[in-house]
MDTraj code that builds the backbone (N, CA, C; nanometers):
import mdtraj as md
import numpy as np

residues = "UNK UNK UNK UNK UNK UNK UNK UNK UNK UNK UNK UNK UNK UNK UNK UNK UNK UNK UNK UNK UNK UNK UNK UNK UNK UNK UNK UNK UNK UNK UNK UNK UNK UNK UNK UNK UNK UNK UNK UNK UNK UNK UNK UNK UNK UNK UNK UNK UNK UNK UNK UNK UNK UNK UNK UNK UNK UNK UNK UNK UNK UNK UNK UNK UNK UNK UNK UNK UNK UNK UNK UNK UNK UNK UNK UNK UNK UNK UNK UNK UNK UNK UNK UNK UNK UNK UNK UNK UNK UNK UNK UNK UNK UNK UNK UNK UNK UNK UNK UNK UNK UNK UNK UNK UNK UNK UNK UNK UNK UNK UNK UNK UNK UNK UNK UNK UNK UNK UNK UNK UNK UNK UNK UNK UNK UNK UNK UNK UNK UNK UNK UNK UNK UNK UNK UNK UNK UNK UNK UNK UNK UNK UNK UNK UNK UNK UNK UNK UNK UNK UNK UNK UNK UNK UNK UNK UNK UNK UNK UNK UNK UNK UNK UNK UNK UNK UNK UNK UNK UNK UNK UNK UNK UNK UNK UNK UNK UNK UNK UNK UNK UNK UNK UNK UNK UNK UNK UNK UNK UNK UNK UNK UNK UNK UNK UNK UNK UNK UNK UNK UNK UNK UNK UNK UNK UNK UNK UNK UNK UNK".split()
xyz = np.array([
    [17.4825, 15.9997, 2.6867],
    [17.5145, 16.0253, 2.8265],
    [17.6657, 16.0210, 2.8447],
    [17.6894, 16.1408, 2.9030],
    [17.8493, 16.1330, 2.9341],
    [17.9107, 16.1220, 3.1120],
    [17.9832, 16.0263, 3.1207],
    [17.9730, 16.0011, 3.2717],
    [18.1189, 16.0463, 3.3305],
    [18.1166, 16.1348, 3.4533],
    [18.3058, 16.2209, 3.4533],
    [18.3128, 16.1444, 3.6065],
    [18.3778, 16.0228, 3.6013],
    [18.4188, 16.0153, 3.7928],
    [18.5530, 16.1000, 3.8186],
    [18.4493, 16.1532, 3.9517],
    [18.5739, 16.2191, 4.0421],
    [18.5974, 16.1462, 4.1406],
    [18.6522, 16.2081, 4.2711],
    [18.7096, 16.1290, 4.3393],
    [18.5943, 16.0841, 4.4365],
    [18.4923, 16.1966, 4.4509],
    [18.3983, 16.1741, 4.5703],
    [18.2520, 16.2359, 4.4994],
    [18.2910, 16.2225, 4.3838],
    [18.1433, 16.2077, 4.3266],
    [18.1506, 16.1662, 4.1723],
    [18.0159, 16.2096, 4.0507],
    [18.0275, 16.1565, 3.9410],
    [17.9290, 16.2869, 3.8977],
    [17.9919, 16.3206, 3.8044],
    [17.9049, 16.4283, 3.6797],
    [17.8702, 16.3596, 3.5731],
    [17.6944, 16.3662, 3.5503],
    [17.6818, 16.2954, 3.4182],
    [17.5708, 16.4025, 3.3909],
    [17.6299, 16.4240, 3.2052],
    [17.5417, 16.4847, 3.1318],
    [17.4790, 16.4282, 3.0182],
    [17.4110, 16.5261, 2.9288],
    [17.3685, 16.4846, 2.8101],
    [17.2326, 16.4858, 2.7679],
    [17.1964, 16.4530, 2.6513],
    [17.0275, 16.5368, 2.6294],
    [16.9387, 16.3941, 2.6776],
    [16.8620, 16.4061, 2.7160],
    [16.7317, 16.3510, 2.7958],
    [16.6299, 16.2558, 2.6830],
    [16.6375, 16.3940, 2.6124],
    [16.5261, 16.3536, 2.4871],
    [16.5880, 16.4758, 2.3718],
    [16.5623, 16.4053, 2.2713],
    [16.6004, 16.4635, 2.1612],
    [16.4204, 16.5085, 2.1315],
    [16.3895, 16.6504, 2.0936],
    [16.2680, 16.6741, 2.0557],
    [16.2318, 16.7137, 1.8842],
    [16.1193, 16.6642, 1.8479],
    [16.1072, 16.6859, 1.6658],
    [16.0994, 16.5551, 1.5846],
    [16.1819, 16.4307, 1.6795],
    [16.2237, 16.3041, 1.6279],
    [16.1549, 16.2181, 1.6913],
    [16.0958, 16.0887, 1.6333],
    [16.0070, 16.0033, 1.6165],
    [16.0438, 15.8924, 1.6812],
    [15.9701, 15.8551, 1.7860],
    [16.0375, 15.7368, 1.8926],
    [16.0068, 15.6438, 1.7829],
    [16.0544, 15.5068, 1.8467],
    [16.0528, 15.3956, 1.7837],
    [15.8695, 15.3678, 1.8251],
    [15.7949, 15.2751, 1.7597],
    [15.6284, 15.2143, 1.7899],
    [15.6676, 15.2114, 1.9150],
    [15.5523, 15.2815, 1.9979],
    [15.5533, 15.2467, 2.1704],
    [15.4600, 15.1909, 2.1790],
    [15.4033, 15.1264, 2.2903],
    [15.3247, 15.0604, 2.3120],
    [15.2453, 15.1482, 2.5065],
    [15.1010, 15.1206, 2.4494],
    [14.9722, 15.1489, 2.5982],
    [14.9000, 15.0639, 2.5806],
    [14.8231, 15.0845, 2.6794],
    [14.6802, 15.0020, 2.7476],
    [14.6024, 15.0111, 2.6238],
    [14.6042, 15.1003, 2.5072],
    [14.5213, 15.1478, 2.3787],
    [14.5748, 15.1622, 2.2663],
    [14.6869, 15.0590, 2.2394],
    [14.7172, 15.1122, 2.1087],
    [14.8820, 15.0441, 2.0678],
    [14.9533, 15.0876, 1.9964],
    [15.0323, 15.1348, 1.9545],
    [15.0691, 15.2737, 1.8830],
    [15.1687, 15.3691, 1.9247],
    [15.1811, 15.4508, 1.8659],
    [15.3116, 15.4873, 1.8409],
    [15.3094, 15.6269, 1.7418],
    [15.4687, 15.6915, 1.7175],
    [15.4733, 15.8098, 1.7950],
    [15.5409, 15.8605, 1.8838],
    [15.5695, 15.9920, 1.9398],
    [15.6633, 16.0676, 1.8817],
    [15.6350, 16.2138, 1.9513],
    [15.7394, 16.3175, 1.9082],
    [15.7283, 16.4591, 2.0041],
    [15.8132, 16.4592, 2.1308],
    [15.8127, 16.5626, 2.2158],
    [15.8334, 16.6693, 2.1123],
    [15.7419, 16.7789, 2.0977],
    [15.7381, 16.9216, 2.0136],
    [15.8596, 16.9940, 2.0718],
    [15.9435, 17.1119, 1.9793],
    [16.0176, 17.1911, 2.0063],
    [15.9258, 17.2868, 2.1174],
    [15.9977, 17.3259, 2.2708],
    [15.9188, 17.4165, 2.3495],
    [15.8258, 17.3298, 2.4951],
    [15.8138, 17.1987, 2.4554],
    [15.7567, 17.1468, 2.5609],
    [15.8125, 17.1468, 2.6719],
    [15.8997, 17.1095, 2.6640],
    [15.9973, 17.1278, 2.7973],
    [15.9994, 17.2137, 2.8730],
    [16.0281, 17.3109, 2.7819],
    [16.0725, 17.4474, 2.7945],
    [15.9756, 17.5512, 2.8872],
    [15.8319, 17.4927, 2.8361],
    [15.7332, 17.5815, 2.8958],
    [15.6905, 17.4530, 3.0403],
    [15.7076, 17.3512, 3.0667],
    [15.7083, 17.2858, 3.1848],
    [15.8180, 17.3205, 3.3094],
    [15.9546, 17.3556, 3.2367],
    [16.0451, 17.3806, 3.3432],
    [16.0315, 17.5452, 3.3951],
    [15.9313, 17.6069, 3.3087],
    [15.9058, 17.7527, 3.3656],
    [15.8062, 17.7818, 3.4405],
    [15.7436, 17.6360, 3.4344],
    [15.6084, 17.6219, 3.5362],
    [15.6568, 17.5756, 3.6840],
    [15.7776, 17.4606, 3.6339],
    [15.8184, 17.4273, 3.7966],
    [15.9090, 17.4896, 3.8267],
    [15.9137, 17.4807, 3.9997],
    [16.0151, 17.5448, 4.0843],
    [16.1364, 17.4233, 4.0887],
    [16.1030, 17.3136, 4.0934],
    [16.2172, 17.1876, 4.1364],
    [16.1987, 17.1186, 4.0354],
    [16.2787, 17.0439, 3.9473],
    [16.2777, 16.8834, 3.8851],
    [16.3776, 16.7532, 3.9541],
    [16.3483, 16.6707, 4.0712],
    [16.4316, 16.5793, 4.0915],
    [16.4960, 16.4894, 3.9850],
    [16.6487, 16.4309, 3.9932],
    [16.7056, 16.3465, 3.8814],
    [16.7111, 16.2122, 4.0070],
    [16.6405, 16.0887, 3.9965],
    [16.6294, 16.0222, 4.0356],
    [16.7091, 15.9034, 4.0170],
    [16.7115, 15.7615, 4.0704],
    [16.7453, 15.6258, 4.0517],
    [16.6423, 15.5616, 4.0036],
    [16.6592, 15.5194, 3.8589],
    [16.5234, 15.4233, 3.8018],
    [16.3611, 15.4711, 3.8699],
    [16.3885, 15.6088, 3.8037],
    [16.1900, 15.6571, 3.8635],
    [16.1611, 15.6273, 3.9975],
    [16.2863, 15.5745, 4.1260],
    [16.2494, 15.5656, 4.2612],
    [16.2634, 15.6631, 4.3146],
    [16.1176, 15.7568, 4.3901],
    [16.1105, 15.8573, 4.4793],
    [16.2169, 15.8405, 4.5378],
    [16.2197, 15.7813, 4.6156],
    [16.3044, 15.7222, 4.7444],
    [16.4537, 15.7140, 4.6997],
    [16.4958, 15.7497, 4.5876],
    [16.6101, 15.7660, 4.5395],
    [16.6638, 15.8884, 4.4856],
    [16.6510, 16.0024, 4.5553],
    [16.6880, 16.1085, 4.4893],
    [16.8152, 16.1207, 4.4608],
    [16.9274, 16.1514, 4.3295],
    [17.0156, 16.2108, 4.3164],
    [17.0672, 16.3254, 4.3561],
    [16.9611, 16.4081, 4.2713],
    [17.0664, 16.5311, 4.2546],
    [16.8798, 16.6030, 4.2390],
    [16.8891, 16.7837, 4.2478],
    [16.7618, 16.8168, 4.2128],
    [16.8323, 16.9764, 4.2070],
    [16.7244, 17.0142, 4.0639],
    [16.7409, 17.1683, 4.0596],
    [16.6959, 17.2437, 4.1425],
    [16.6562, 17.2441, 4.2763],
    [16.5713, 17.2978, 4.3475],
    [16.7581, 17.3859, 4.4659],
    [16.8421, 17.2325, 4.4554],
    [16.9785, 17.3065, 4.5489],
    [17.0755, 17.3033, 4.4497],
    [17.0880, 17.3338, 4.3098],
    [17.1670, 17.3488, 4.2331],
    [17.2497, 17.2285, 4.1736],
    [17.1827, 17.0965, 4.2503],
    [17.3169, 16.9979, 4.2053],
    [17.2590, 16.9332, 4.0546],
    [17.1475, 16.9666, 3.9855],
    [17.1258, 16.9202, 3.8630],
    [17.0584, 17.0711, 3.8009],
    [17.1286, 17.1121, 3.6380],
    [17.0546, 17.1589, 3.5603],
    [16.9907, 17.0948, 3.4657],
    [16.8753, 17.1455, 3.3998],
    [16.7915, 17.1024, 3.2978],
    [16.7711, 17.2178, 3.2567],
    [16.7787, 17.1946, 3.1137],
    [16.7044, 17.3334, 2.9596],
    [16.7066, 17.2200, 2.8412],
    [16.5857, 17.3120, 2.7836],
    [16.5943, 17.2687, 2.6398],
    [16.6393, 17.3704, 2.5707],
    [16.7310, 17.3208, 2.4723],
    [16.7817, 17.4005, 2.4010],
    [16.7096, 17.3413, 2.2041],
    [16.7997, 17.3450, 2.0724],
    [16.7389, 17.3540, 1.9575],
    [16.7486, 17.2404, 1.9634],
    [16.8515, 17.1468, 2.0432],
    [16.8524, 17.0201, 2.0271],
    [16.7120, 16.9047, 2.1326],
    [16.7126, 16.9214, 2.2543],
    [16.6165, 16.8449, 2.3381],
    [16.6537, 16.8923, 2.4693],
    [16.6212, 16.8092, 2.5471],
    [16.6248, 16.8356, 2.7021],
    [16.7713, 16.8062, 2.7179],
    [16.8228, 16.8704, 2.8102],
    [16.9854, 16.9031, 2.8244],
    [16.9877, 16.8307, 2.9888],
    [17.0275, 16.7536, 3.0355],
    [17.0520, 16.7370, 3.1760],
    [17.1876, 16.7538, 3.2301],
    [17.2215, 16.7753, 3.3582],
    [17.3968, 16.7676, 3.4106],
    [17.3125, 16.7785, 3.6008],
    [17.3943, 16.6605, 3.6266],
    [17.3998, 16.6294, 3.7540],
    [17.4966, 16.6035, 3.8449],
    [17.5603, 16.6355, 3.9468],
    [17.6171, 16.5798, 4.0425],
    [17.5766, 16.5224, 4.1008],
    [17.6334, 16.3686, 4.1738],
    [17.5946, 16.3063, 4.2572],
    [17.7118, 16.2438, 4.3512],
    [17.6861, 16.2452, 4.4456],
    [17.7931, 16.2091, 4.5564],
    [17.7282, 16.0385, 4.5832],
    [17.5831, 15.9823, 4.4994],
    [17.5544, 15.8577, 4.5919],
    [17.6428, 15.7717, 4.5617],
    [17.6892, 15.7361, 4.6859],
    [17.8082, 15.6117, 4.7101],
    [17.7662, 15.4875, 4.5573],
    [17.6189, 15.4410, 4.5347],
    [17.6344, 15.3344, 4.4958],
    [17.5871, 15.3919, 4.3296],
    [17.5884, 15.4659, 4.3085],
    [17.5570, 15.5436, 4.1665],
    [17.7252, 15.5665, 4.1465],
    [17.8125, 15.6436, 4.2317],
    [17.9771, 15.6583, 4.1729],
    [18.0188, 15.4780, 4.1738],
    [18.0028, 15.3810, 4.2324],
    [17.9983, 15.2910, 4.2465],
    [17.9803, 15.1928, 4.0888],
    [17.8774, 15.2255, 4.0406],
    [17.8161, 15.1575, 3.9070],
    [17.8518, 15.2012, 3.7941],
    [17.8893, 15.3991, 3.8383],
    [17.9622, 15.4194, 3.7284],
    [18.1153, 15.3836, 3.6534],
    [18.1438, 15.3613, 3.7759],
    [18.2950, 15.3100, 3.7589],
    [18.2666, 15.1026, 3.7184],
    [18.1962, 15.0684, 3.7849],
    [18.1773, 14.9190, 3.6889],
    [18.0606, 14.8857, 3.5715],
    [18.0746, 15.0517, 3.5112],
    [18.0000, 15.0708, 3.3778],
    [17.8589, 15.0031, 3.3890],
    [17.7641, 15.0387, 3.4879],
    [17.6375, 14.9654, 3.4922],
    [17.5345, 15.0890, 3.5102],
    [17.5808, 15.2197, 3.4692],
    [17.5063, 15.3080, 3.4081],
    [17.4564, 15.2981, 3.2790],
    [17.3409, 15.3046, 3.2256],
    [17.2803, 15.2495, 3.0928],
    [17.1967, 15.3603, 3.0121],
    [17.1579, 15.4832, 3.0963],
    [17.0930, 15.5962, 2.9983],
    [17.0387, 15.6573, 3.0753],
    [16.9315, 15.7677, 2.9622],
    [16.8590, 15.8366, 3.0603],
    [16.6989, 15.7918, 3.0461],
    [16.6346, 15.8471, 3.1685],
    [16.5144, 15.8393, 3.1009],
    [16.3658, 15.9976, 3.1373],
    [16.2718, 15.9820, 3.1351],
    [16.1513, 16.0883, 3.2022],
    [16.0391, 16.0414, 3.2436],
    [16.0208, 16.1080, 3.3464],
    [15.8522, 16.0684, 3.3086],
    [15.7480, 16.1932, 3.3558],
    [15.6405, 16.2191, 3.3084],
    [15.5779, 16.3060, 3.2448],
    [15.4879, 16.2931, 3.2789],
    [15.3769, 16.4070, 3.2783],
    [15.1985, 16.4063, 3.2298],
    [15.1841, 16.4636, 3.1244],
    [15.0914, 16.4707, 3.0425],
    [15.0852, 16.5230, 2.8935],
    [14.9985, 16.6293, 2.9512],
    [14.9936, 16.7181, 2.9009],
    [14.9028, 16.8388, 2.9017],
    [14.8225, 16.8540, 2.7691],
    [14.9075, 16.8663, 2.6682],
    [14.8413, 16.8929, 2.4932],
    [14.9052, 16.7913, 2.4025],
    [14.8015, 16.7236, 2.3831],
    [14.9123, 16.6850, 2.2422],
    [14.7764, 16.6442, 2.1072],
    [14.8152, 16.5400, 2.0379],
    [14.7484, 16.5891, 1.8909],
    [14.8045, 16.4497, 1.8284],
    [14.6728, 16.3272, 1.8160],
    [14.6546, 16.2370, 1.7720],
    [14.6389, 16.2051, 1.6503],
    [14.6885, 16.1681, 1.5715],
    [14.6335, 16.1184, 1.3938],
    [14.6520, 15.9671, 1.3837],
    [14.5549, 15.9391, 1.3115],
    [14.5649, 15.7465, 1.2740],
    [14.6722, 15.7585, 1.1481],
    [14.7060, 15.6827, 1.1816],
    [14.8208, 15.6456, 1.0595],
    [14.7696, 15.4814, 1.0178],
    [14.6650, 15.5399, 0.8750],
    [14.6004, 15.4128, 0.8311],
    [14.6759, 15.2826, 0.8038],
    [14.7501, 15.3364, 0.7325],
    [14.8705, 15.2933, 0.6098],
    [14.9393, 15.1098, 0.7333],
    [14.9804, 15.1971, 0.8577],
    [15.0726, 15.0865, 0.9824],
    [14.9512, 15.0569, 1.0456],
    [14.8251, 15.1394, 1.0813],
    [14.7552, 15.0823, 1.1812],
    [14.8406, 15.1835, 1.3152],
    [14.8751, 15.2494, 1.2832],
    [14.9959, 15.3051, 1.4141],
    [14.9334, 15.4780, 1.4322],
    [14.8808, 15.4655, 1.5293],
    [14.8714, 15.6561, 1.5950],
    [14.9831, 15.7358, 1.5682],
    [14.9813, 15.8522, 1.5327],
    [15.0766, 15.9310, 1.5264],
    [15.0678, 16.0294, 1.6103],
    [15.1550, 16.0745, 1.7666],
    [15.0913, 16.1500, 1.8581],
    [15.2492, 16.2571, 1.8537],
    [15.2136, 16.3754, 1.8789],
    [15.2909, 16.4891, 1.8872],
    [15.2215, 16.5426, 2.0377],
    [15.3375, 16.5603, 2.1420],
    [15.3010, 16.6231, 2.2621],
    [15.3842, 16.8012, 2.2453],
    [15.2525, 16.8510, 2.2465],
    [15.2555, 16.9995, 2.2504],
    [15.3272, 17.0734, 2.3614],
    [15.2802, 16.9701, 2.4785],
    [15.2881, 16.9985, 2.6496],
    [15.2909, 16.9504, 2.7207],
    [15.3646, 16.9514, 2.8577],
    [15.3814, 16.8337, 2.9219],
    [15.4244, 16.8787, 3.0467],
    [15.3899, 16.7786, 3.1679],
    [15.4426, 16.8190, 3.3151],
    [15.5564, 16.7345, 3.3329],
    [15.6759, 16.7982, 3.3219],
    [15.7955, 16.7220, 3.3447],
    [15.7795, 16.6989, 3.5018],
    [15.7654, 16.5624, 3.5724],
    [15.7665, 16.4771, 3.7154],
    [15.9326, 16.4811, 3.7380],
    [16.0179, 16.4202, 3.6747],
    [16.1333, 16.3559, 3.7122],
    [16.2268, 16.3479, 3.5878],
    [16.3709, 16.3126, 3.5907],
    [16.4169, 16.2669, 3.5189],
    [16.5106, 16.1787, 3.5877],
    [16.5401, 16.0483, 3.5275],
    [16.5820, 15.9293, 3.5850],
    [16.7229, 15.8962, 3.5560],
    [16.8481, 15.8336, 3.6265],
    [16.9187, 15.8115, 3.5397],
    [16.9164, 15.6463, 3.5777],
    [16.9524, 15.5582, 3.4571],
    [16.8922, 15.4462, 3.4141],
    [17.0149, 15.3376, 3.5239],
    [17.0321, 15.2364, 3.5671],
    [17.1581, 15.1112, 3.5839],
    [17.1274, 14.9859, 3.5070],
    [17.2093, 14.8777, 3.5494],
    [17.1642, 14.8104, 3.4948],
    [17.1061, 14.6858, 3.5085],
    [17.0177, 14.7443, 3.6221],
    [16.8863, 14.6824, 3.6344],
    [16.7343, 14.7208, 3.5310],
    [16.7228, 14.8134, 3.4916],
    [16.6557, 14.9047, 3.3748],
    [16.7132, 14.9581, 3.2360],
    [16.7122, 14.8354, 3.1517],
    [16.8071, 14.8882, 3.0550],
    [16.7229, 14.9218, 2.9127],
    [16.5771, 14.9778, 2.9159],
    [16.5133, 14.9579, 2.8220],
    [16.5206, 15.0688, 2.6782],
    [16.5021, 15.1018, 2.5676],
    [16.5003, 15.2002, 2.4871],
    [16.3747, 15.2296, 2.4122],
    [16.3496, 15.3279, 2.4882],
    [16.2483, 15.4284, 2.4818],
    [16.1059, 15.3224, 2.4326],
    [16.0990, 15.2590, 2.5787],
    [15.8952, 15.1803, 2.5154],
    [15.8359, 15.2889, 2.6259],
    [15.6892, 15.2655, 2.5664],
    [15.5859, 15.3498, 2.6565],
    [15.5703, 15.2904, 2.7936],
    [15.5619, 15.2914, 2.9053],
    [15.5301, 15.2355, 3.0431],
    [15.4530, 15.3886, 3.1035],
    [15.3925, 15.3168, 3.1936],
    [15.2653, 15.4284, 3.2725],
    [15.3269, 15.3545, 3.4603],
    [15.2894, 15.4462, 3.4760],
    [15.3776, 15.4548, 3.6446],
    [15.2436, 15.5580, 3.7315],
    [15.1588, 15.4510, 3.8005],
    [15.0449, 15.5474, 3.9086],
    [15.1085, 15.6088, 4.0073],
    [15.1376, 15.7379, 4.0066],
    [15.1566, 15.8577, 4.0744],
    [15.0749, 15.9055, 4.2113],
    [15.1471, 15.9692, 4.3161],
    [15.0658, 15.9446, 4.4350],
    [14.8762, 16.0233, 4.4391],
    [14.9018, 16.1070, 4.3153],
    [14.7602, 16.1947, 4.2943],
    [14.6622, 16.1166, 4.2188],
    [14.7189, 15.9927, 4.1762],
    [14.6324, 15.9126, 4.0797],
    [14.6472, 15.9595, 3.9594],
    [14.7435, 16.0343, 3.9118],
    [14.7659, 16.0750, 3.7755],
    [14.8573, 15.9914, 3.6942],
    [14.8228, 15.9658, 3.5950],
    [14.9148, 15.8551, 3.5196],
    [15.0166, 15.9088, 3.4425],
    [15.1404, 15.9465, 3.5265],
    [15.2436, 15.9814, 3.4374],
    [15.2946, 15.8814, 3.3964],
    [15.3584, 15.9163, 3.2799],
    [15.4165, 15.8230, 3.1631],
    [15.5799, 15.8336, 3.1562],
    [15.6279, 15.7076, 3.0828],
    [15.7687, 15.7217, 3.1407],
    [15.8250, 15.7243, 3.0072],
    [15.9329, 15.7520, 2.9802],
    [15.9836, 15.7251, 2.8240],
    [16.1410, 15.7385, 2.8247],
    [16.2272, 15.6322, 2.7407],
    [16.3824, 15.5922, 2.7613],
    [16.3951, 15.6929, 2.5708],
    [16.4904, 15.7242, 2.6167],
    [16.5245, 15.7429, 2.4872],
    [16.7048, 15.6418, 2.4602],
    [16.7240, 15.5951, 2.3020],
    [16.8098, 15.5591, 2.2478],
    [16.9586, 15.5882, 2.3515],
    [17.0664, 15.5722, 2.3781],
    [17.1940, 15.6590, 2.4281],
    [17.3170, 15.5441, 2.4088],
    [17.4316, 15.6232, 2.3874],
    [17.5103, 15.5763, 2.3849],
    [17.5954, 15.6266, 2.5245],
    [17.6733, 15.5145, 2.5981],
    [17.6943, 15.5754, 2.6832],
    [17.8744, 15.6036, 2.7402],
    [17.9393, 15.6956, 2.7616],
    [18.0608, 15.7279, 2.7601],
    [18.1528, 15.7250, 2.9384],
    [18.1939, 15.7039, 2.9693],
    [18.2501, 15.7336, 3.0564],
    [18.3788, 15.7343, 3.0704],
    [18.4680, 15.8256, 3.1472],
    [18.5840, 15.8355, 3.1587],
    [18.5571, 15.9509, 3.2968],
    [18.6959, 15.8378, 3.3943],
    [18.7793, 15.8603, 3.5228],
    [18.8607, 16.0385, 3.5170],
    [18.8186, 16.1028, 3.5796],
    [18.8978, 16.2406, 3.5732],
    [18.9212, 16.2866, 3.7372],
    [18.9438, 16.1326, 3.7867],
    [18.9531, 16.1786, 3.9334],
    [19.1208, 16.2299, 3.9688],
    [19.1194, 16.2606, 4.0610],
    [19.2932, 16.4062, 4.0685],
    [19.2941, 16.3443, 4.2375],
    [19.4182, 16.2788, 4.2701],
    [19.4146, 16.2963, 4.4062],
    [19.4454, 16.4196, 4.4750],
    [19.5136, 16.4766, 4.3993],
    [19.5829, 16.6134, 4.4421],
    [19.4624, 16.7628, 4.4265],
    [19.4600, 16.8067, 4.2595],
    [19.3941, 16.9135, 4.2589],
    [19.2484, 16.9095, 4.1712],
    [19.2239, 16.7642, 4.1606],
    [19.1524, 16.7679, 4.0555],
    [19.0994, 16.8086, 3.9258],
    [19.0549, 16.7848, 3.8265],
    [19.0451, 16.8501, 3.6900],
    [18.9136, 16.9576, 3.6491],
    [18.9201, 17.0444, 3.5175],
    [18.8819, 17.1031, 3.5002],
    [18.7372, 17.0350, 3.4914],
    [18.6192, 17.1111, 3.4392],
    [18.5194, 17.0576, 3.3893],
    [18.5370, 16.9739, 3.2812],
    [18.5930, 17.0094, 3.1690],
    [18.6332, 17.0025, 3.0143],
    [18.7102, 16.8498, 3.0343],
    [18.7616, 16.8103, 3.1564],
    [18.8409, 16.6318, 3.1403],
    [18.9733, 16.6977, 3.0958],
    [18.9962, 16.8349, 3.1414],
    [19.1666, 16.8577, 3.1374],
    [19.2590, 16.8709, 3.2461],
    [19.3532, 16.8369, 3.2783],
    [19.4591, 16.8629, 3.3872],
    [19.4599, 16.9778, 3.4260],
    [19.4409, 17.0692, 3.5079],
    [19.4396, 17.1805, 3.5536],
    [19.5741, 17.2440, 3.5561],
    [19.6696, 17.2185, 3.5606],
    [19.7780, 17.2722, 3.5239],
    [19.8279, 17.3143, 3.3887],
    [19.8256, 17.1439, 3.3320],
    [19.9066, 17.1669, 3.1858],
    [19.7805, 17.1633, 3.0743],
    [19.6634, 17.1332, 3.1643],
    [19.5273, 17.1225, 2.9771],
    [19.5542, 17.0219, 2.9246],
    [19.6588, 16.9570, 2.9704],
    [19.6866, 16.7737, 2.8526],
    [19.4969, 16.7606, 2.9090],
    [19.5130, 16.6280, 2.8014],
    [19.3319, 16.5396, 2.8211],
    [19.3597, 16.4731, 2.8636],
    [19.2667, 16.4460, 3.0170],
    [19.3201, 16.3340, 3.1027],
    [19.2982, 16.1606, 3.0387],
    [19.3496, 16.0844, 3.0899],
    [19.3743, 15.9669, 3.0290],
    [19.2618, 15.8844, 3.0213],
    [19.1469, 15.8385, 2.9550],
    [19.0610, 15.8027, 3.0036],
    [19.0699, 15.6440, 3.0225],
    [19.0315, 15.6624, 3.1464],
    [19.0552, 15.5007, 3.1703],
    [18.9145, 15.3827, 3.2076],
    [18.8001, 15.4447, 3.1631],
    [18.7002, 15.3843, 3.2052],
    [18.5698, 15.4586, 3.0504],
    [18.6148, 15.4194, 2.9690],
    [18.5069, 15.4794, 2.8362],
    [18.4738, 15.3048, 2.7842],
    [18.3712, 15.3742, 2.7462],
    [18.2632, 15.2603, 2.6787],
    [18.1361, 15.3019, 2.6347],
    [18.0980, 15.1709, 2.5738],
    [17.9873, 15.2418, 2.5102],
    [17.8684, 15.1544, 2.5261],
    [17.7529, 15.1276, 2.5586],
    [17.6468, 15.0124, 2.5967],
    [17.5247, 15.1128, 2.5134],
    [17.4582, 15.0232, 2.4192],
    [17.3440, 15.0625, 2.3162],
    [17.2651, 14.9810, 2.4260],
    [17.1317, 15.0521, 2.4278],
    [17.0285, 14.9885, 2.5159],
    [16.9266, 14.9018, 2.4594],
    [16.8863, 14.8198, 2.5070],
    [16.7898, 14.6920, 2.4870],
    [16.6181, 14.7785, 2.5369],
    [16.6070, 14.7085, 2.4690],
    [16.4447, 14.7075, 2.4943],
    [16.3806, 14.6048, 2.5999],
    [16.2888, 14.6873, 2.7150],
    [16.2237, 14.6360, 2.8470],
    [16.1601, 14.7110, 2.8919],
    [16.0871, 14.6810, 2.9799],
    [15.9572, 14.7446, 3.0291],
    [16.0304, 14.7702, 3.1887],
    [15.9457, 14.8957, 3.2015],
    [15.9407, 14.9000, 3.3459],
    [15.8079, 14.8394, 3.4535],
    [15.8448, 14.7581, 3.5006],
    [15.7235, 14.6852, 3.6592],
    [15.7515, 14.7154, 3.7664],
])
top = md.Topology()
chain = top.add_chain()
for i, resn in enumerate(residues, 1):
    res = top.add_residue(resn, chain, resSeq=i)
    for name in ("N", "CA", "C"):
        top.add_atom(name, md.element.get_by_symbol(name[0]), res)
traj = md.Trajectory(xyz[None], top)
């Protein structure tokens, strides 16, 4: 996750989910297992929906940013789900600047996917073919977990599922009182790289969402 403060808002990008690659053992109501979002899942969910909201910690009631008025894109590309958001919320530019942004996360319905026992661990091996992308979240640090399984009852009674992936997280200040900077974190005049004065990096812990 890469985090850009401006003066009156915050751009944060970066991939969502890496797809092909093997979460760490998650844990359900049934099991333990290994996941692996398939190349294309995404892909064929975001061509099904018209809107994806980018939320505060999976809270409705917290919308960011949403592709529906342009202030967040989402694609998958060869790598995973790609996110970039603007957000003007006072207390999201707020957290980013006292580095208490912590990752990203999703949450989902499965449509297809494709179970095998993995004798050897005792551990399921599940590959999701398909999936109804609900939301994508961006994490603070009140929710700092890396990538466990949690289930979240949905207002239809459908049990979408939530999932953190791994992130390292970056930030740097590119706010301009005057003309502000390019996309790229360059001075709009001269292209120098603006100075970054707020980078770091926070590896995420493992926790559940309640």
């Amino acid at each position: 996750m890469r985090i850009q403060i401006r003066n009156d808002s915050v751009v944060i990008d970066g991939y969502v989910n890496v797809v092909e690659r093997e979460s760490k053992t998650l844990s359900s109501p049934i099991g333990h297992f290994i996941e692996k979002i398939k190349q294309g899942a995404f892909k064929k969910s975001l061509a099904r929906r018209s809107a994806v909201d980018v939320l505060l910690n999976h809270d409705a009631s917290r919308k960011l940013a949403s592709t529906a008025d342009g202030t967040a894109t989402l694609r998958e590309d060869a790598v995973g789900l790609f996110c970039r958001a603007e957000i003007t919320d006072a207390e999201v530019i707020e957290k980013a600047r006292d580095g208490k942004l912590s990752g990203w996360s999703f949450g989902f319905v499965p449509i297809k996917d494709n179970i095998e026992k993995n004798l050897k661990d005792d551990v399921e091996m599940r590959d999701v073919y398909e999936l109804d992308l609900r939301e994508v979240s961006i994490l603070d640090d009140r929710k700092n977990p890396a990538y466990p399984a949690t289930y979240i009852n949905t207002r239809d009674d459908e049990e979408m599922q939530v999932r953190y992936d791994e992130d390292e997280v970056e930030t740097e200040d590119v706010s301009d009182p005057v003309d502000g900077v390019t996309d790229n974190g360059e001075e709009p005049e001269t292209g120098d790289p603006v100075n970054r004065n707020y980078q770091y990096h926070n590896a995420l812990k493992r926790a559940d969402i309640h």
